[in-house]
C-alpha positions in Angstrom: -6.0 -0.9 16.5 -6.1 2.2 18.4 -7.5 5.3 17.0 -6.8 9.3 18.6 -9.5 11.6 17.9 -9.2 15.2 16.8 -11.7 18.3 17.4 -12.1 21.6 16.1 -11.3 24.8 18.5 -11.8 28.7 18.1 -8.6 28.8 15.4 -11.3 27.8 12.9 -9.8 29.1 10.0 -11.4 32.6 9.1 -11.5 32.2 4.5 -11.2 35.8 4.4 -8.6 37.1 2.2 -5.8 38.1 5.0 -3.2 37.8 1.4 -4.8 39.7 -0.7 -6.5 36.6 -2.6 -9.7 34.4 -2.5 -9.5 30.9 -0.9 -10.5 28.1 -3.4 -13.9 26.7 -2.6 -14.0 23.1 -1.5 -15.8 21.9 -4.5 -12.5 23.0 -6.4 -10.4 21.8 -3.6 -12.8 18.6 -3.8 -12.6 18.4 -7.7 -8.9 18.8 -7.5 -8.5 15.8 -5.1 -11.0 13.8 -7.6 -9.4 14.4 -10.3 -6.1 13.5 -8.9 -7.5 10.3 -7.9 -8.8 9.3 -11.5 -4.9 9.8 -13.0 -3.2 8.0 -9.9 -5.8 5.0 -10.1 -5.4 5.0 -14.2 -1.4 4.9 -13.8 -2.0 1.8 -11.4 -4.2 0.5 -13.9 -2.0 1.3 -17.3 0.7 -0.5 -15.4 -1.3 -3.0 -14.1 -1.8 -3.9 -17.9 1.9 -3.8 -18.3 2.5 -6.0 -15.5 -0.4 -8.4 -17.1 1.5 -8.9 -20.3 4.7 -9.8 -18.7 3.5 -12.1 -16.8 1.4 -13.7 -20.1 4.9 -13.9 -21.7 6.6 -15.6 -18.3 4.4 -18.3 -19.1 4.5 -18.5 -22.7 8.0 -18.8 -22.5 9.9 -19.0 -18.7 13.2 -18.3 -19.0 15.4 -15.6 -16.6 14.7 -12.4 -18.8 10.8 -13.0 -18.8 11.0 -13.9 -15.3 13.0 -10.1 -14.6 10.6 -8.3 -17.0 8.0 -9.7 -14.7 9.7 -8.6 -11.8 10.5 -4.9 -13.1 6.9 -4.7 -14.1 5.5 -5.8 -10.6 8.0 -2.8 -9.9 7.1 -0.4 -12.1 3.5 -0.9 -10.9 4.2 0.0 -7.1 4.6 3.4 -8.2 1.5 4.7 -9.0 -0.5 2.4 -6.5 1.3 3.4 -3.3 0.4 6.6 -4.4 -3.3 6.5 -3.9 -3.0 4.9 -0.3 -3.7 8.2 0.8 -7.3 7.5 -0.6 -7.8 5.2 1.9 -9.3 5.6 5.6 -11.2 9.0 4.6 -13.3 6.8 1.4 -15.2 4.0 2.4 -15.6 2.7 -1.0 -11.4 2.6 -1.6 -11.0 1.1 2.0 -13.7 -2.1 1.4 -11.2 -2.5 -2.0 -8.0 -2.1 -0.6 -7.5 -5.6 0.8 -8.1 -7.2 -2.4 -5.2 -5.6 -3.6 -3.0 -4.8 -1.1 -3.2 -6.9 2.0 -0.7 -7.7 3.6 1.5 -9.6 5.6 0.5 -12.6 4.3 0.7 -16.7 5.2 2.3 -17.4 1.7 1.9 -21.3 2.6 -1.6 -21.2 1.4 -0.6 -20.4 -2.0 2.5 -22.6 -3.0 5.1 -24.1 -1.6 7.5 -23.1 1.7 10.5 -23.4 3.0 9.8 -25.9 6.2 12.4 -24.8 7.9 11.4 -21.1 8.2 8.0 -21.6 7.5 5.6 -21.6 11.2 2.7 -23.8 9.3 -0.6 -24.7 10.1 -1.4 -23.2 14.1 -4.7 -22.2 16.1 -4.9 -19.2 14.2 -4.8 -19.8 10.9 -5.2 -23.9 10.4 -4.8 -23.2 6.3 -1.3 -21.2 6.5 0.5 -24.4 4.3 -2.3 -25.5 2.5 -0.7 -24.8 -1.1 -3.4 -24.8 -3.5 -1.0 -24.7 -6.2 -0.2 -28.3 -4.9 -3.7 -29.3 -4.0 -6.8 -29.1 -6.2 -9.5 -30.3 -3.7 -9.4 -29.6 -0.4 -12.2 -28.5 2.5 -12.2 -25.1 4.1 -14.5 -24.2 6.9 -16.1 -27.4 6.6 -16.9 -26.5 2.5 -15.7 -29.3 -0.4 -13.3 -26.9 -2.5 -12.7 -27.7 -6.6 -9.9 -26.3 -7.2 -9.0 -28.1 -10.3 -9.2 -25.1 -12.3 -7.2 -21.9 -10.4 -9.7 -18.9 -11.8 -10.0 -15.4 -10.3 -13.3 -16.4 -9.2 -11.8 -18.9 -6.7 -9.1 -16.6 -5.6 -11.8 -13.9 -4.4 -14.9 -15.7 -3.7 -12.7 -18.9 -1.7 -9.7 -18.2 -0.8 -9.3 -14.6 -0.1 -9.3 -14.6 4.0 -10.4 -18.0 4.1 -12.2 -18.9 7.4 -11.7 -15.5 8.1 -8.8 -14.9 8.4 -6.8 -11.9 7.5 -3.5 -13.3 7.1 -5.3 -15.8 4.5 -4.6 -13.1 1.4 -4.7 -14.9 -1.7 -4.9 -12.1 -3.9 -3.2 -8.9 -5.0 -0.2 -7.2 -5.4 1.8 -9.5 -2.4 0.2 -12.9 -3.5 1.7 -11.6 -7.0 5.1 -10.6 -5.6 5.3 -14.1 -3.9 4.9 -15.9 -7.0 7.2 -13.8 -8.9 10.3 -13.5 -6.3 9.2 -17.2 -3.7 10.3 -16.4 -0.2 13.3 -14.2 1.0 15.3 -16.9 3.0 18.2 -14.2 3.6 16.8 -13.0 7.1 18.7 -9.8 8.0 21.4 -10.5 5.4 21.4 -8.7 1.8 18.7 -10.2 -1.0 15.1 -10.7 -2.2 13.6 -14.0 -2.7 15.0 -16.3 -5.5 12.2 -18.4 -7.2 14.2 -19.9 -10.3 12.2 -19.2 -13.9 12.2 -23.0 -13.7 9.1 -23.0 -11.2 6.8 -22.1 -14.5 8.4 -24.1 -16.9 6.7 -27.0 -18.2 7.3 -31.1 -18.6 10.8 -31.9 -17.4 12.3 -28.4 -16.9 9.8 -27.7 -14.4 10.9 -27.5 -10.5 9.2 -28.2 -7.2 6.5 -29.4 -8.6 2.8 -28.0 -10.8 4.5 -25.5 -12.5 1.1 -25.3 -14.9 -0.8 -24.8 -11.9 1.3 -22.0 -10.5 1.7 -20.0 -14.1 -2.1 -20.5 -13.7 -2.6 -18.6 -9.9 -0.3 -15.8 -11.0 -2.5 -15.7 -13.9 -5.7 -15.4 -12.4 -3.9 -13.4 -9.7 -2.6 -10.8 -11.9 -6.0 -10.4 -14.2 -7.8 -10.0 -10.8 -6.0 -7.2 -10.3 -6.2 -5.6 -13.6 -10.1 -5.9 -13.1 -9.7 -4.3 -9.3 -8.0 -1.5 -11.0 -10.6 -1.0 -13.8 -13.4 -1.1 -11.1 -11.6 1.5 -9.1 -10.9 3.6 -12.0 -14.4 4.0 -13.0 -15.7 4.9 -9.2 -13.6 7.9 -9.5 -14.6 9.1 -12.8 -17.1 11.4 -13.5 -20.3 10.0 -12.5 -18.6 7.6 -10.3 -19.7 6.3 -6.9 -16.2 7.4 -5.1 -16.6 10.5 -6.9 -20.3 11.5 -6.6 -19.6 10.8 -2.6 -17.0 13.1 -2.6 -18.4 16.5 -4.0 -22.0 15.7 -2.1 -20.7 17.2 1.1 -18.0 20.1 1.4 -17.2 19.2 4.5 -17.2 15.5 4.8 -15.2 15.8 1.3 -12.6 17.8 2.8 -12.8 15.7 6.3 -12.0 12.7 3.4 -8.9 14.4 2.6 -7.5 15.3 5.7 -8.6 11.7 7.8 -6.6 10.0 4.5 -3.3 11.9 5.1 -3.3 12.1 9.1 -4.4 8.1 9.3 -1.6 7.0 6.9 1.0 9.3 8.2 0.2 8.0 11.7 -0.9 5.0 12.2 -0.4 2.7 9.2 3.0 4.4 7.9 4.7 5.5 10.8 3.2 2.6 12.9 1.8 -0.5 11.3 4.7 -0.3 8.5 7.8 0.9 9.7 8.1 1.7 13.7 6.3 -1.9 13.9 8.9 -3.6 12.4 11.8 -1.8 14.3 10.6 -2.7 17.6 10.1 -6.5 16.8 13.6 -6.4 14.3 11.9 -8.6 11.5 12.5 -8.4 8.4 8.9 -10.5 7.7 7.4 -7.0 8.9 8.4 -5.6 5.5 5.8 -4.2 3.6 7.1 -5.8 0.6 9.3 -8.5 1.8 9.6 -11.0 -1.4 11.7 -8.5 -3.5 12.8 -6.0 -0.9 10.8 -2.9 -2.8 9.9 -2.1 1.4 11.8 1.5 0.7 10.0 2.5 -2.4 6.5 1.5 -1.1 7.4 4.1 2.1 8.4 6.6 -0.1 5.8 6.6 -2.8 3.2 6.5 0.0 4.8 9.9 1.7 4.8 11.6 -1.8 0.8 10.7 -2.1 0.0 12.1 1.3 1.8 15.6 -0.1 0.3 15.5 -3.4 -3.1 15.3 -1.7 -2.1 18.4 0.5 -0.6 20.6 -2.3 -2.7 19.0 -5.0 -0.7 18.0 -7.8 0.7 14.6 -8.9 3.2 13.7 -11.5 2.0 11.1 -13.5 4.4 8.0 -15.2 4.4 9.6 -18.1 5.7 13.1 -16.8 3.0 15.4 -17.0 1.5 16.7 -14.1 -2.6 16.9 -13.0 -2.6 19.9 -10.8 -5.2 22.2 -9.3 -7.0 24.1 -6.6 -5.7 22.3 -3.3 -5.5 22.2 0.3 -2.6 24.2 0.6 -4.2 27.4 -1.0 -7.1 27.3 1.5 -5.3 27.2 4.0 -2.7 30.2 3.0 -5.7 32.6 2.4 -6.4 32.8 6.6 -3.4 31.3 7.6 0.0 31.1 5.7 2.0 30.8 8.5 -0.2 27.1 8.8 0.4 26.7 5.4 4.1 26.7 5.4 4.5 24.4 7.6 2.4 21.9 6.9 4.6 22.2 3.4 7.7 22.2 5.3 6.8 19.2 7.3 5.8 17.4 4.2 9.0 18.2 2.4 10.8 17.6 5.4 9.1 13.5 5.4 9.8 13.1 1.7 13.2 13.9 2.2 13.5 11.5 5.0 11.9 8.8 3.3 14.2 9.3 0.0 17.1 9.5 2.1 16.0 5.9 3.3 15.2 4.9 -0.3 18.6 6.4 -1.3 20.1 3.9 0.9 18.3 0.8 -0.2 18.6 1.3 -3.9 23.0 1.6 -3.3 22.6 -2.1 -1.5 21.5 -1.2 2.0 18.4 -3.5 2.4 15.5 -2.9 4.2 16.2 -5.9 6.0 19.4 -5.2 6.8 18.3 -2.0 8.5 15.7 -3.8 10.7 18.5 -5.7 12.6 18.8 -5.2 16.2 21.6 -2.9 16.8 22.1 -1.4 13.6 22.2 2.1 13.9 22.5 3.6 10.5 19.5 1.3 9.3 17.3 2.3 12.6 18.4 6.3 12.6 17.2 6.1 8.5 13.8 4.6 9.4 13.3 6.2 12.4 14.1 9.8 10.2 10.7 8.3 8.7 8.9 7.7 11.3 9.6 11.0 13.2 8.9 13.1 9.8 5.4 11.1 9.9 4.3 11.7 13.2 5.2 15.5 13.3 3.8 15.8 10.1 0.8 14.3 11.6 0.6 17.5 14.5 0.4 19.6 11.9 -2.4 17.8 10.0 -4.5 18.3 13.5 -3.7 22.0 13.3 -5.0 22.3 9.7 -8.2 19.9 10.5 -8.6 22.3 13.7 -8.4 25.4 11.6 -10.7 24.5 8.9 -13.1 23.6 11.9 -13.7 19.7 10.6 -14.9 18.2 14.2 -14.3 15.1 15.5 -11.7 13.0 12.9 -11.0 10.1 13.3 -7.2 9.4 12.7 -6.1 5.3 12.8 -3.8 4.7 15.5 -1.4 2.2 15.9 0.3 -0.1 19.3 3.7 0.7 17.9 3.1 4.4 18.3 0.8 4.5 21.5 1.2 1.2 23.4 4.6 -0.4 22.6 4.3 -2.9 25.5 1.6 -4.3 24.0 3.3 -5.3 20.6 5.0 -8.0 22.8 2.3 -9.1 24.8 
């Protein structure tokens, strides 16, 4: 992946008081952004722990309405999570976790079963992409006898997760989750999610296609993983924390954190990896979510968490809101012109990426707007992609005036080579 690298110049942003009031200082900018992090991680947890008891009642009693309480709790638990992406890239500690949470795409073969007719299968690169463990409780990876008789979290993380190293291999998380919940979306560019009947976890003769006690026991394991990812993330952000204690050691590397997190999501893994990606190759399978079609809420919740770590302030699930010393009040002191528009190019992504959630939740899919030639679907994500990238110019201009040298911002082929996405 590429990266483009940003420098300081001599608009270093001068902290005297050209408004009349005192700039924050970065520990309260830095305490802000902590804080924030504790209440978005603790929402992903609280409804992690919702998500965990519906999926306990799917399989103490399958049926359609557990089976959509399951769903609307995967849902529900997007929300928060997508939030804290913008943690990512600027703290080492939340980028080592991320994948065993969030990875994605995935080769849902490995897990359970697949359509064959849609499904590519087994190839050089990934020789495990239909191994279905749900279907097989012994098998051999990387040359290594595998018992998987009994499906555990410790087997998920420790065996499967990237097996033979492979990235694609993601057997845990929010996606493995989704896959088990909604099976594969068959439709293509046409309108629906994926369709796994409540059947699939019911038990003796009800059940269909097969080890319905051994796939109620992967989403399981699956979804108490999680709940114990979340706890562990919770806890580096409190006070006393590891994520935390990193954080407020260093002024400027914390605020260099901030900053790297919002330009390298905007940029290269929003814009880029996640939606312009997918527009150039016109495949739906390029969805960020692509077993329930929740692609337009995972965009937009990620562009609201790169502008609540700018003006500090988040809204949690319950309504109230953490808010603090911020970004966005440094930067006014020496230069409000800056300020306002960094804040206009933030609201002006937002309302792009609602515009393209807007469309989605009144029946326009996601994956109806990847097709090739359709130009409402491709003017609505590329409104997103646009408000991303020149978002992104004006995160350089605030890293160059608070004279943070040499960030590193991910880059992406989609954005900076996009001949080579079809190499």
């Amino acid at each position: 992946m590429k990266r483009f690298f940003l420098t300081s110049s001599a608009l270093a942003l001068s902290l005297t008081a050209t408004t009349g009031h005192a700039a924050p200082t970065a520990k309260e900018v830095l305490d802000t952004y902590a804080t924030i992090a504790v209440a978005k991680f603790q929402d992903s947890l609280t409804t992690g722990q919702a998500l965990q008891a519906a999926v306990d009642a799917l399989i103490a009693a399958p049926s359609d309405a557990t089976l959509t309480a399951a769903r609307s709790a995967w849902k529900a638990a997007r929300v928060p999570y997508q939030q804290t992406e913008v943690y990512r890239f600027g703290n080492a500690i939340v980028d080592d976790w991320e994948g065993k949470v969030n990875a994605w795409p995935l080769d849902e073969g490995l897990i359970d079963y697949v359509d064959d007719g849609s499904y590519i299968g087994p190839s050089d690169e990934n020789e495990y992409a239909a191994l279905n463990v749900v279907a097989t409780p012994k098998f051999s990876l990387g040359g290594t006898e595998i018992d998987a008789s009994e499906i555990t979290p410790t087997l998920l993380e420790t065996a499967l997760q990237e097996a033979d190293g492979v990235e694609t291999n993601v057997a845990t998380g929010y996606h493995a989750i989704e896959f088990l919940l909604w099976g594969q979306d068959l439709n293509g560019h046409a309108a629906g999610a994926g369709d796994r009947p409540w059947t699939d976890f019911a038990q003796g003769s009800d059940c269909t296609n097969g080890n319905c006690d051994r796939r109620a026991a992967y989403l399981k394991a699956a979804t108490d993983l999680l709940v114990s990812d979340l706890e562990f993330m919770v806890a580096q952000w409190a006070d006393g924390g590891d994520a935390r204690t990193t954080l407020m050691a260093d002024d400027k590397a914390g605020l260099s954190a901030i900053l790297t997190g919002m330009g390298s999501l905007s940029y290269g893994e929003l814009a880029g990896e996640r939606m312009r990606l997918g527009l150039l190759l016109n495949d739906p399978e390029e969805e960020h979510d692509c077993f329930s079609d929740n692609t337009h809420n995972s965009h937009y919740y990620d562009g609201k968490g790169i502008q609540d770590a700018y003006l500090g302030s988040y809204t949690r699930v319950d309504g109230t809101v953490v808010s603090g010393a911020s970004l966005s009040q440094m930067v006014a002191v020496g230069n409000p012109a800056l300020d306002a528009e960094m804040k206009a190019k933030l609201d002006t992504t937002v309302q792009a990426l609602g515009a393209l959630k807007a469309a989605a939740d009144n029946g326009f899919a996601y994956d109806q707007m990847l097709e090739r030639g359709n130009a409402q679907g491709e003017a609505l994500i590329m409104g997103g992609v646009n408000g991303l990238i020149d978002q992104t110019k004006s995160i350089e201009r605030v890293v160059a005036a608070l004279g943070l040298d040499g960030l590193a911002f991910e880059g992406s082929d989609s954005l900076d080579n996009p001949g080579a996405v079809f190499e």
